[in-house]
N, CA, C and O of each residue as an XYZ file, in Angstrom:
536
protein
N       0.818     -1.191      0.000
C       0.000      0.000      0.000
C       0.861      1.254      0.000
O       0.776      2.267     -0.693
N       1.692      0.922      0.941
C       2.609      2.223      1.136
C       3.582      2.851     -0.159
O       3.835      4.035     -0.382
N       4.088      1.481     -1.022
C       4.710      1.721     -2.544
C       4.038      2.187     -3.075
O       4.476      3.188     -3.643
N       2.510      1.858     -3.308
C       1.864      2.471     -4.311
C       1.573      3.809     -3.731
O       2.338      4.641     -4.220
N       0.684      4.362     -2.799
C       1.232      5.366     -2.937
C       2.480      6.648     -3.210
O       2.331      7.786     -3.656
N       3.551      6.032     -2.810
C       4.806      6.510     -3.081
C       4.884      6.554     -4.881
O       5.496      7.564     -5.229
N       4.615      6.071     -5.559
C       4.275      5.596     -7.137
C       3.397      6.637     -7.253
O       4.004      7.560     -7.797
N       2.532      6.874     -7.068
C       1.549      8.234     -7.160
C       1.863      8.940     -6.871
O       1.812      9.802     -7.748
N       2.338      9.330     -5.864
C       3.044     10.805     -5.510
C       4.187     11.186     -6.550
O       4.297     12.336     -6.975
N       5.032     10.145     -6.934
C       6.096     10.364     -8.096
C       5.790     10.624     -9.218
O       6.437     11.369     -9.954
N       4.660      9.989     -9.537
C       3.931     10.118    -10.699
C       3.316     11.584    -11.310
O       3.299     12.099    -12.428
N       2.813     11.978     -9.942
C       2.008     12.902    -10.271
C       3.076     14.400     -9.982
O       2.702     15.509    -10.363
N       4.072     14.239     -9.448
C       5.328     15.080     -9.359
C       5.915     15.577    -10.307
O       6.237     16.739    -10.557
N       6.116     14.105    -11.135
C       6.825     14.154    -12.262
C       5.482     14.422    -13.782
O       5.785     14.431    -14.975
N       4.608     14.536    -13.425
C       3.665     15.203    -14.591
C       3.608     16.672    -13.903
O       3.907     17.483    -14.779
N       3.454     17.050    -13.195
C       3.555     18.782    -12.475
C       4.473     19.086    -13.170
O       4.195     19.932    -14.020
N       5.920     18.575    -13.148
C       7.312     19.499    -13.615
C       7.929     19.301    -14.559
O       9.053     19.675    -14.895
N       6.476     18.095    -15.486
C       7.288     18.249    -16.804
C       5.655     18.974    -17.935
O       5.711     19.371    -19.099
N       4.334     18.899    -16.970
C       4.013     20.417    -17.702
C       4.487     21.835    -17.123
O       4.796     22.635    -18.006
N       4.585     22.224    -16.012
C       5.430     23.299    -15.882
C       6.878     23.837    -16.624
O       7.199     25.026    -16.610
N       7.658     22.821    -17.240
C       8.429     22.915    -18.080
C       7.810     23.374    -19.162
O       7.741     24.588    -19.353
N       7.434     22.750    -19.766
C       6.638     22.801    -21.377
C       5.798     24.343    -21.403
O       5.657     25.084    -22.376
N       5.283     24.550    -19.934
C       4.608     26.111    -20.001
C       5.380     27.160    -20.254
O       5.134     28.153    -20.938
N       6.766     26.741    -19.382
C       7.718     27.653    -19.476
C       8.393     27.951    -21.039
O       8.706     29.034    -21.533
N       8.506     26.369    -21.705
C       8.857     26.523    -22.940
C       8.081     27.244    -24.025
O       8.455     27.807    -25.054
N       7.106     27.091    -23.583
C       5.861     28.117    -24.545
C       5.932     29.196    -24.389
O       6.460     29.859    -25.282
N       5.541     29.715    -23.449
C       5.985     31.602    -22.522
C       7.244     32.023    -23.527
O       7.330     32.840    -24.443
N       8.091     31.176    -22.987
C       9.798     31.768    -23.746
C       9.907     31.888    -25.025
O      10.422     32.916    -25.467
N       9.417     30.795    -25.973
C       9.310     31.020    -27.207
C       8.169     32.324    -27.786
O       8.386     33.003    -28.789
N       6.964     32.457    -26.901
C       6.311     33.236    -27.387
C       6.769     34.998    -26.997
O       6.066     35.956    -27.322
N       8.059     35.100    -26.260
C       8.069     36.506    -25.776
C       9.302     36.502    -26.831
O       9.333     37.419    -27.652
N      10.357     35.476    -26.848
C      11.068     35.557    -27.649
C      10.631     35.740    -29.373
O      11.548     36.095    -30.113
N       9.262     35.500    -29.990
C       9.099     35.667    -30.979
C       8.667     36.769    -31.046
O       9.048     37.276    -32.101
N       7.791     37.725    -30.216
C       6.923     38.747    -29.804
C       7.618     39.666    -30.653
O       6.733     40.291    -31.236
N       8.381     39.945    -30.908
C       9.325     41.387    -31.504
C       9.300     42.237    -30.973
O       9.520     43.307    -31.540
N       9.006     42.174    -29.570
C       8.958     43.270    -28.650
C      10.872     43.449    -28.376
O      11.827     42.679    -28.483
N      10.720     44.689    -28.043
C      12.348     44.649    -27.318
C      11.945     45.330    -26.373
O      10.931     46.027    -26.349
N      13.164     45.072    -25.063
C      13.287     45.512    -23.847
C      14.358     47.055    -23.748
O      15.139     47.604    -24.526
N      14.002     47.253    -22.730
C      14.934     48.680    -23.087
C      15.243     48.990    -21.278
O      14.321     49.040    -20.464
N      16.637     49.162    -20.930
C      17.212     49.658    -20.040
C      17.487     50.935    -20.180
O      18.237     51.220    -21.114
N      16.988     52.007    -19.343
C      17.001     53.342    -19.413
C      17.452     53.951    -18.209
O      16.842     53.771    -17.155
N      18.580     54.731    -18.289
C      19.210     55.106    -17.063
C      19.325     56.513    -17.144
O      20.027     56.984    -18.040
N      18.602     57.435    -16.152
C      18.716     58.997    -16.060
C      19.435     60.124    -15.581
O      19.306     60.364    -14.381
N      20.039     60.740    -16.140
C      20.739     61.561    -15.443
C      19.919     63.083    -15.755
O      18.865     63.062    -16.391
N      20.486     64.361    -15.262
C      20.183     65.536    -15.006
C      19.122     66.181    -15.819
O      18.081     66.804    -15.612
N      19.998     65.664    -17.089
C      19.448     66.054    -18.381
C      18.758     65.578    -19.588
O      17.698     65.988    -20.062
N      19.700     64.448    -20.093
C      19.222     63.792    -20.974
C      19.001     62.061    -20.681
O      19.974     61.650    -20.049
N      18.028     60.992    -20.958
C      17.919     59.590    -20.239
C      19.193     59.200    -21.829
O      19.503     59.730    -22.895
N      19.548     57.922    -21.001
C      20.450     56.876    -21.850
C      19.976     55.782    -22.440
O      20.297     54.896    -21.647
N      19.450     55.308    -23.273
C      18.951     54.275    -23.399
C      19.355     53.100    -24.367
O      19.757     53.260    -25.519
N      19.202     51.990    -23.774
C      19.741     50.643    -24.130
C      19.096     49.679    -24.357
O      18.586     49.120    -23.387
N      18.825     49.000    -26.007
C      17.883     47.859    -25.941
C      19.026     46.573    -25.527
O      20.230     46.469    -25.759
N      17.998     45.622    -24.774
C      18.714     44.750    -24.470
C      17.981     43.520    -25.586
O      16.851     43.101    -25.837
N      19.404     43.267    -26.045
C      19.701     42.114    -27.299
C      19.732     40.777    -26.705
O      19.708     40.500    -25.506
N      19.787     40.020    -27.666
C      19.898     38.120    -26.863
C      21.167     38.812    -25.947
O      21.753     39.885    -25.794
N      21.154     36.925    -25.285
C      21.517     36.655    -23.832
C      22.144     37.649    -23.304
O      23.302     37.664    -22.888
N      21.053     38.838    -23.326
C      21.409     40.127    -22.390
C      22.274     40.915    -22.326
O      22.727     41.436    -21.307
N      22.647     41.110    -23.627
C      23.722     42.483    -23.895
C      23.161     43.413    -24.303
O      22.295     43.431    -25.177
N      23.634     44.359    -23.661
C      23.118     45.792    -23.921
C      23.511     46.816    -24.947
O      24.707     47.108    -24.917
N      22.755     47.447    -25.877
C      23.095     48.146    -27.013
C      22.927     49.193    -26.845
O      21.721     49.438    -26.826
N      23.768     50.352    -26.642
C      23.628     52.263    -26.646
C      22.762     52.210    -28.104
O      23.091     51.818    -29.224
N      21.200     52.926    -27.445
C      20.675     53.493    -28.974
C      20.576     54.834    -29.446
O      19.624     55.496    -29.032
N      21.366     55.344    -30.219
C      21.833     56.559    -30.731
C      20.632     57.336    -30.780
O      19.562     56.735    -30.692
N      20.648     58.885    -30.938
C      20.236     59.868    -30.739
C      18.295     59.943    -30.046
O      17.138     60.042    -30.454
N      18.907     59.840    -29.085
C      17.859     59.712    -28.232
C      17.185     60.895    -27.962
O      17.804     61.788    -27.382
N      15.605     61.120    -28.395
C      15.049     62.016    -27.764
C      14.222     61.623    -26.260
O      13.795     60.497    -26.003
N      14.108     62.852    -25.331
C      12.697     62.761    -24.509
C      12.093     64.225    -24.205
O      12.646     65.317    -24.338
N      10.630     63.881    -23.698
C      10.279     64.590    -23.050
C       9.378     64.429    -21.958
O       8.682     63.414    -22.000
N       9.235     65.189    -21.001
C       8.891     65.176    -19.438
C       7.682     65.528    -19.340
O       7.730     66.673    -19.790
N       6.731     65.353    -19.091
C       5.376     66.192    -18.916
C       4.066     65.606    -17.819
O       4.382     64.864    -16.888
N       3.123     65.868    -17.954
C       1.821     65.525    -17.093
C       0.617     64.952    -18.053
O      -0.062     65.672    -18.785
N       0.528     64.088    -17.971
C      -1.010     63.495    -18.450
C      -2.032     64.321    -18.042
O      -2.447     64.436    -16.889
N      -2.512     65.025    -19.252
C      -3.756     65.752    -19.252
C      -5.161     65.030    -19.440
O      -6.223     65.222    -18.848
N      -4.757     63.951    -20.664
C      -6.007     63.124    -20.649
C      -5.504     61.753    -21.347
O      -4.498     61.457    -21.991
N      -6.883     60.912    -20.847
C      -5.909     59.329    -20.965
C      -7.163     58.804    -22.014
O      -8.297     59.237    -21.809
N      -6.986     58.132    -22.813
C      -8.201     57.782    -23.494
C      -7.695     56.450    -23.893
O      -6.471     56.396    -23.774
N      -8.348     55.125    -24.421
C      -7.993     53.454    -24.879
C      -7.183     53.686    -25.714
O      -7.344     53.839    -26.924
N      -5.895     53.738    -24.853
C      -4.641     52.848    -25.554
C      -3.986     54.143    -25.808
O      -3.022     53.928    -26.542
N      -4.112     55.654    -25.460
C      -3.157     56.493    -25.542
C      -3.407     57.744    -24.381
O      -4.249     57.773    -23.483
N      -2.698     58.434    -24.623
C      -2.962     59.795    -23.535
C      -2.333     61.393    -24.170
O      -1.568     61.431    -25.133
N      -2.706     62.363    -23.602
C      -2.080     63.713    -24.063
C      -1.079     63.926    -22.905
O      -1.450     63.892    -21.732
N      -0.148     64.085    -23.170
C       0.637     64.475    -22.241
C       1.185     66.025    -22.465
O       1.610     66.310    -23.585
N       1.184     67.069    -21.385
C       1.516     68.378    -21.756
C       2.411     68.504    -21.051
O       2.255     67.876    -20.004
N       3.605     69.206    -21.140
C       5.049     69.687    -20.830
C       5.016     71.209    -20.165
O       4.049     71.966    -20.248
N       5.798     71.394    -19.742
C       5.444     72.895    -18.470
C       5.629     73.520    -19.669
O       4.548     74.107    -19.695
N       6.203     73.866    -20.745
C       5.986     74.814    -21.733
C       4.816     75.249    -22.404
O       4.610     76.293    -23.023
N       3.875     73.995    -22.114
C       2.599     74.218    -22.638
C       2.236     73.492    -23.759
O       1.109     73.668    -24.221
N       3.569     72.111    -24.667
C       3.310     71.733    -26.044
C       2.425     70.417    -25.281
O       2.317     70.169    -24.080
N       1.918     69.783    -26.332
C       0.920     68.794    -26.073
C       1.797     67.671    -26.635
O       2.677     68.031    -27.417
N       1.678     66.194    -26.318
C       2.522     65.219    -26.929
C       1.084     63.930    -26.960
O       0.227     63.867    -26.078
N       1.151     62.938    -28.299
C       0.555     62.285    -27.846
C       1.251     60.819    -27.562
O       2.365     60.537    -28.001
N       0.695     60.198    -27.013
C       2.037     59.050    -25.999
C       0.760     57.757    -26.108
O      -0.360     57.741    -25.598
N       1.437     56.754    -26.965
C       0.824     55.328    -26.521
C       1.220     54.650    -25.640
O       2.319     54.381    -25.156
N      -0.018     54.332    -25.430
C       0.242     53.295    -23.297
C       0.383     51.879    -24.155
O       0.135     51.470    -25.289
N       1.002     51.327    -22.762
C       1.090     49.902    -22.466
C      -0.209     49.293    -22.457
O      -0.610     49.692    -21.363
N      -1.326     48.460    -23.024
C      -2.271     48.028    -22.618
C      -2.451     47.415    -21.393
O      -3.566     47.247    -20.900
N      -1.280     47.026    -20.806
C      -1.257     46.816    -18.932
C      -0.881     47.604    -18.132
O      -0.699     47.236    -16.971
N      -0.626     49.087    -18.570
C      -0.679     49.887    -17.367
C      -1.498     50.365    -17.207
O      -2.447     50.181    -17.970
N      -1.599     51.275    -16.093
C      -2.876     52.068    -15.958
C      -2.722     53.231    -15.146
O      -2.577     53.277    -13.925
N      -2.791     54.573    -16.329
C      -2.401     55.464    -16.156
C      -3.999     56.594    -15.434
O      -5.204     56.619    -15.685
N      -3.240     57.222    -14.657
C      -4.510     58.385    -14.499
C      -3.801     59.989    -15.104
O      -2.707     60.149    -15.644
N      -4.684     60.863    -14.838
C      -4.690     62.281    -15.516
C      -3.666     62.731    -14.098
O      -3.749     62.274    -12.958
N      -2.827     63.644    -14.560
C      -1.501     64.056    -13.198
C      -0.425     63.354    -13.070
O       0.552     63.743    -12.431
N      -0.525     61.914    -13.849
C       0.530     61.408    -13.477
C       1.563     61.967    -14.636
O       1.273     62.238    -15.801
N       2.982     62.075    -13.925
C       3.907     62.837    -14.109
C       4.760     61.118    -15.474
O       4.764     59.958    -15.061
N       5.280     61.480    -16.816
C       5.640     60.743    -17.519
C       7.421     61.419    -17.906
O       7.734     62.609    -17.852
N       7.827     60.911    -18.070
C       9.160     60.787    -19.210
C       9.382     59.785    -20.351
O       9.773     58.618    -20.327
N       8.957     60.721    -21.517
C       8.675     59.685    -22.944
C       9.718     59.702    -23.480
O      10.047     60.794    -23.943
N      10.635     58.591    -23.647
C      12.045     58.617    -24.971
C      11.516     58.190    -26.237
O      10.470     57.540    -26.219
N      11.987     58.412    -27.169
C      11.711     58.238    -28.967
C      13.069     58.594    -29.391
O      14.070     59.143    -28.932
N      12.578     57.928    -30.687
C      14.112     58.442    -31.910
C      13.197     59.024    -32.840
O      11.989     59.129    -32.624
N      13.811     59.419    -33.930
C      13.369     60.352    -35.262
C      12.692     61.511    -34.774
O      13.166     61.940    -33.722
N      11.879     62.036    -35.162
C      11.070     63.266    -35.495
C       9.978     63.297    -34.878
O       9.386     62.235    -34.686
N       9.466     64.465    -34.436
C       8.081     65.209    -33.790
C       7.504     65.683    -34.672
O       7.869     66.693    -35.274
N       6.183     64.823    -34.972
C       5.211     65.396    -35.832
C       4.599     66.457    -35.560
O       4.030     66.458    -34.468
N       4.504     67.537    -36.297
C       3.594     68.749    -35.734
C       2.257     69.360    -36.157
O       2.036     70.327    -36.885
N       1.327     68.444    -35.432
C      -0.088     68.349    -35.334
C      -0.292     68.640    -33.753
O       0.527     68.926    -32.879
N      -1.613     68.468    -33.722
C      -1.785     68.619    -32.640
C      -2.567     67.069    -32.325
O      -3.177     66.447    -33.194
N      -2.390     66.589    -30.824
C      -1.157     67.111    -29.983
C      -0.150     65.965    -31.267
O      -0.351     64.954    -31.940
N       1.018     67.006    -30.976
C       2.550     66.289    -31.868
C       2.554     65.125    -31.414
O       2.109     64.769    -30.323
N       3.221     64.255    -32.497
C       2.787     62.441    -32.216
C       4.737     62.287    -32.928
O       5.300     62.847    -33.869
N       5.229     61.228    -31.866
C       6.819     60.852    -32.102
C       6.707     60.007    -33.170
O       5.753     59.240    -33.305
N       7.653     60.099    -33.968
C       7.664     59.050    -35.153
C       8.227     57.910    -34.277
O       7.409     56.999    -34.408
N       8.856     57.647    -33.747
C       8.949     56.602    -33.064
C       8.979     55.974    -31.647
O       9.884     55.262    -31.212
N       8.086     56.267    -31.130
C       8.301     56.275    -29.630
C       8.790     54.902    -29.189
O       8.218     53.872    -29.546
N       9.838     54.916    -28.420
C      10.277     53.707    -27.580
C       9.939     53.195    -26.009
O      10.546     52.343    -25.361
N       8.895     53.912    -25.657
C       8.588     54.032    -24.532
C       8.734     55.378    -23.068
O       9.145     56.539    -23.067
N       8.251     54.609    -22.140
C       8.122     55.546    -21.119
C       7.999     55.417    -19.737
O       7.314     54.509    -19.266
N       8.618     56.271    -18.991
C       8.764     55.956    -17.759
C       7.851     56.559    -16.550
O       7.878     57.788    -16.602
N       7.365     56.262    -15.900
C       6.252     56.986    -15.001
C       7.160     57.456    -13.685
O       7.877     56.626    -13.125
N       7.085     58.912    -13.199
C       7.610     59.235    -12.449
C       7.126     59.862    -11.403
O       7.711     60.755    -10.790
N       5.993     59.400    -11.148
C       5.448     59.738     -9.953
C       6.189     59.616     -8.555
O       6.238     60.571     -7.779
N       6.823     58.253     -8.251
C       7.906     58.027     -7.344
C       8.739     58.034     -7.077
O       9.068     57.428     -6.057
N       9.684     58.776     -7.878
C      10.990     59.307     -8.339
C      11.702     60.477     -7.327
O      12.787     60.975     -7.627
C-alpha cells in the first residue's frame, strides 16, 4: 500500500514538472518571438540613456535619443495627451497593462522626429517611464 502510494506521488510530481516545463517553454518562445524589445534606461540631469537589451542580455547604446517630461492631461484606450510645463501637447501610446490616471507625471524617450499636429505624435516612440515616485 505504502509503494503504491509513493508511485503516485512520483507520478504525479513528475507530470507537475514536466508540464510546468513545457509552459515555461511556450511563454519563452512566445516573448522571444513577440518582436517586442526591452529597453534599459538610465537617467541623469538632463538627458535619459537608453539601451535595448539584445539576446543573452547584452546591452546596445541606442543613438540619438530624444525625450520629453510632462503631465497626463487626458488618458483615453490605448493612448494619452501628455503636456510639458511649456505648454506643447505630446501624444504618448500606453502599455495596454498599465494604468495610467490624468496628473501622473511621464518621461517619454523616442528616436526620429516630432510630428507637428496637434497634440505632436513621435515618429517613433520607444517608450516611457512613469515618475510619480521618483
Amino acid at each position: 500500500m505504502k509503494n503504491t502510494k509513493n508511485r503516485i506521488i512520483f507520478l504525479l510530481s513528475a507530470l507537475l514538472f514536466l508540464s510546468l516545463a513545457a509552459l515555461a517553454l511556450i511563454l519563452f518562445r512566445g516573448h522571444s518571438s513577440s518582436g517586442e524589445t526591452s529597453y534599459l534606461v538610465t537617467l541623469s540631469s538632463d538627458q535619459p540613456s537608453v539601451f535595448s537589451i539584445e539576446n543573452h542580455g547584452r546591452l546596445k547604446k541606442v543613438p540619438n535619443i530624444g525625450s520629453v517630461t510632462g503631465t497626463i492631461t487626458e488618458v483615453y484606450n490605448g493612448s494619452a495627451t501628455l503636456e510639458t510645463p511649456d505648454k506643447a501637447a505630446y501624444s504618448v501610446e500606453l502599455n495596454p497593462f498599465d494604468t495610467l490616471n490624468k496628473g501622473d507625471r511621464l518621461l517619454v524617450f523616442f528616436t526620429g522626429s516630432v510630428q507637428e499636429i496637434y497634440p505632436s505624435q513621435f515618429e517613433n516612440q520607444l517608450g516611457y517611464i512613469l515618475l510619480n515616485d521618483l
